[in-house]
Structures are given as C-alpha cells and as structure tokens.
C-alpha positions as CSV (number, residue, x, y, z in Angstrom):
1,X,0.0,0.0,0.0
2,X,1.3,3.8,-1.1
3,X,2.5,6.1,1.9
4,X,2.9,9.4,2.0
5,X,4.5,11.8,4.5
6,X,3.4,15.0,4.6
7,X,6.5,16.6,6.9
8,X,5.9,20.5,7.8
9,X,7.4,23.6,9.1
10,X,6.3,26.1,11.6
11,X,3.7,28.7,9.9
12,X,5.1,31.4,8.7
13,X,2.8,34.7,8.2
14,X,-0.1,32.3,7.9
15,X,1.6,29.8,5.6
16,X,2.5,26.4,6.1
17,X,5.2,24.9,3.9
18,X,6.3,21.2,4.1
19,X,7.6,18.0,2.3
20,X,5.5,15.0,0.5
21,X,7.0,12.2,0.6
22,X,6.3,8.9,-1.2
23,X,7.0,5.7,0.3
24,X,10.1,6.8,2.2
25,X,11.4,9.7,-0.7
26,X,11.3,12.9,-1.1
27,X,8.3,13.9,-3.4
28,X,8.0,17.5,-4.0
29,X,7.2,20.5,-1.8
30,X,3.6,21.6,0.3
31,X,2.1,24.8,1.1
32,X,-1.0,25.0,3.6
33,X,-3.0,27.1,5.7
34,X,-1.8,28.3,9.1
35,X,-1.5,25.5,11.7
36,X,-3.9,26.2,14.5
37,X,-4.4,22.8,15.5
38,X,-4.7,22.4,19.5
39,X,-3.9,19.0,20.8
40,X,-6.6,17.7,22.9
41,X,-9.3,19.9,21.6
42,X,-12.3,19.6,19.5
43,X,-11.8,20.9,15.5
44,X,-14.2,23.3,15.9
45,X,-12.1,25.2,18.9
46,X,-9.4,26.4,16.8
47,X,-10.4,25.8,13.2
48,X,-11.1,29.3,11.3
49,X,-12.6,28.2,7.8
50,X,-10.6,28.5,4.7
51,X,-7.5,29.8,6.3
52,X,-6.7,26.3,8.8
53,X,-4.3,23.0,7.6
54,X,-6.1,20.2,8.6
55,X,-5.0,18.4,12.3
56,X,-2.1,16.1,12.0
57,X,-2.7,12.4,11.9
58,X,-2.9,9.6,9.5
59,X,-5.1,9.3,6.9
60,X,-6.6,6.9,4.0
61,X,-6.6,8.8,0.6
62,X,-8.4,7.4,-2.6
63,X,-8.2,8.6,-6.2
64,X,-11.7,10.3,-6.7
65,X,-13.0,12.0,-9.3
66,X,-13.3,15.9,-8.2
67,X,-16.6,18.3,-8.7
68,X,-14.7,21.4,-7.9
69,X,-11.7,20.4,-10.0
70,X,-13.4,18.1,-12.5
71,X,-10.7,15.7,-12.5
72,X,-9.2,12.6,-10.4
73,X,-7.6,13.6,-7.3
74,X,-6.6,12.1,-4.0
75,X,-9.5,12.8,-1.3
76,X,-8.3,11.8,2.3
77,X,-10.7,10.5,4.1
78,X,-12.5,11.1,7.6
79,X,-10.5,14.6,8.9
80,X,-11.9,15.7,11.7
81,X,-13.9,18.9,10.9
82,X,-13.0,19.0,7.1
83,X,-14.9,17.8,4.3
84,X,-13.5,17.4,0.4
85,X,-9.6,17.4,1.3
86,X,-7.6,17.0,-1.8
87,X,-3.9,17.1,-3.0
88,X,-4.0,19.5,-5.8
89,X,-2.1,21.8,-7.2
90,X,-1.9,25.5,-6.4
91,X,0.6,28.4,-5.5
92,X,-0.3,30.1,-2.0
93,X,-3.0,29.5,0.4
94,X,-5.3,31.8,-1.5
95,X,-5.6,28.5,-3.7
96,X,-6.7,26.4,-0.5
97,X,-9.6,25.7,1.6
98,X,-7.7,23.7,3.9
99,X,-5.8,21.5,1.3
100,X,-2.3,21.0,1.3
101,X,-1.0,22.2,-2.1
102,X,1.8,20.6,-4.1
103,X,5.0,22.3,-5.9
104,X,7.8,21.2,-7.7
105,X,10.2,24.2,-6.3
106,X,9.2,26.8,-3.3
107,X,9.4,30.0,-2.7
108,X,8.3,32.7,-0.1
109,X,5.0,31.7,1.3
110,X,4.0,29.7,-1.7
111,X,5.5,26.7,-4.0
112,X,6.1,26.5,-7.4
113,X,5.8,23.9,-10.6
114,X,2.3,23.1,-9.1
115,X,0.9,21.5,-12.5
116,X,3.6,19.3,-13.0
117,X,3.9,18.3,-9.3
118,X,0.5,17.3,-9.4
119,X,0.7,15.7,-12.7
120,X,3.8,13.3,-11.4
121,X,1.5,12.4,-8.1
122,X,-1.5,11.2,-10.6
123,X,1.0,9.1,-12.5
124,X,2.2,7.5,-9.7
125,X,-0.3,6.9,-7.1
126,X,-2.4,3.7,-7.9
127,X,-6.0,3.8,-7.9
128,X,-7.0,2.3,-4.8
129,X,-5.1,5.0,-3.2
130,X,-3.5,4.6,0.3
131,X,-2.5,6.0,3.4
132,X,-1.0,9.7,4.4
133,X,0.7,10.5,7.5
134,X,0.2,14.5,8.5
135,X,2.8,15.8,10.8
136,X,2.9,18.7,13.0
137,X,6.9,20.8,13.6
138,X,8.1,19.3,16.6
C-alpha cells in the first residue's frame, strides 16, 4: 500500500510549507493554511474556515473524481472537521480551503511547478489509493 509523509514547518505569516513524501522519498514541496491545530481539543475550537491546515494524523486517501476540479484527485478520508480534502495543485494558500497544495520548487510563502507536481503524483499513485501520515513541527 502507497505512503505518503506530509512533513511540515512552523507557519510562517499564515503559511505552512512542508515535504511529500512517497514511500520513504522525497516527493515534491507543500504549502498549507496556518497550523492552529490544539492538541486535545475539539476541530471546531481552533479551526477558522478556509484559512486552517487540517490536524495532524494519519489518513486513508483514494483517487476520486473531483466536482470542484473536474478531474481525479486524492481525497483523504475522515479529517476531523473538514470535508472534500484534496492534494491538488496551487501556488499560495489563496488557492486552498484547507488542502495542502503541491509544488515542484518553493518560494516565499508559496511553491512552485504546481501542475507538473500534481501531474507526477497522478502518475504514480495507484488507484486504490493509500495512506498519508500529516505531521505537526516538533
């Protein structure tokens, strides 16, 4: 089964950047929404909608067909408080809801080469999906 390892920093002005990677290897880059996750306490305590990561933890993803996006995407399953949580492509967290984003290179608050990052995922994540492990700066 695919894992993926979604590493990340400490927000930074708001943004979130991090690391995907793929069973054990570096991926590609991740920019998110602020972290305001509070261990211990209920989603709806500290989430402020469209501008919060989701909480850390791990997570089942499946390849699903997007309404928003009209095409395949991964959708991770059962976060608390979220609903429709995709990897997708995008620049800075004006492009998310919540969703971690995926870039090729990075660069102040945002990430680069989003298309073709996303592209590469879709080509190599298998259909039946698999598990992603979010983690919190230590």
């Amino acid at each position: 089964m695919t894992e993926l390892r979604l590493v990340r920093e400490p927000t930074v002005e708001g943004t979130t950047l991090g690391a995907l990677y793929l069973d054990g290897a570096w991926f590609c880059w991740t920019c998110e929404d602020a972290i305001r996750e509070v261990l211990g306490q209920p989603v709806e305590t500290w989430k402020i909608p469209k501008q919060t990561a989701i909480p850390s933890g791990r997570y089942r993803f499946l390849l699903t067909q997007s309404n928003r996006f009209k095409r395949l995407l991964p959708e991770l399953r059962d976060v608390p408080g979220f609903l429709g949580v995709r990897l997708h492509r995008g620049n800075t967290i004006e492009d998310s809801d919540g969703c971690p984003l995926l870039g090729t290179g990075r660069a102040w608050r945002s990430v680069t080469g989003s298309r073709v990052a996303e592209e590469k995922l879709m080509q190599t994540l298998p259909q039946d999906g698999g598990w992603i492990t979010v983690e919190n700066p230590r």
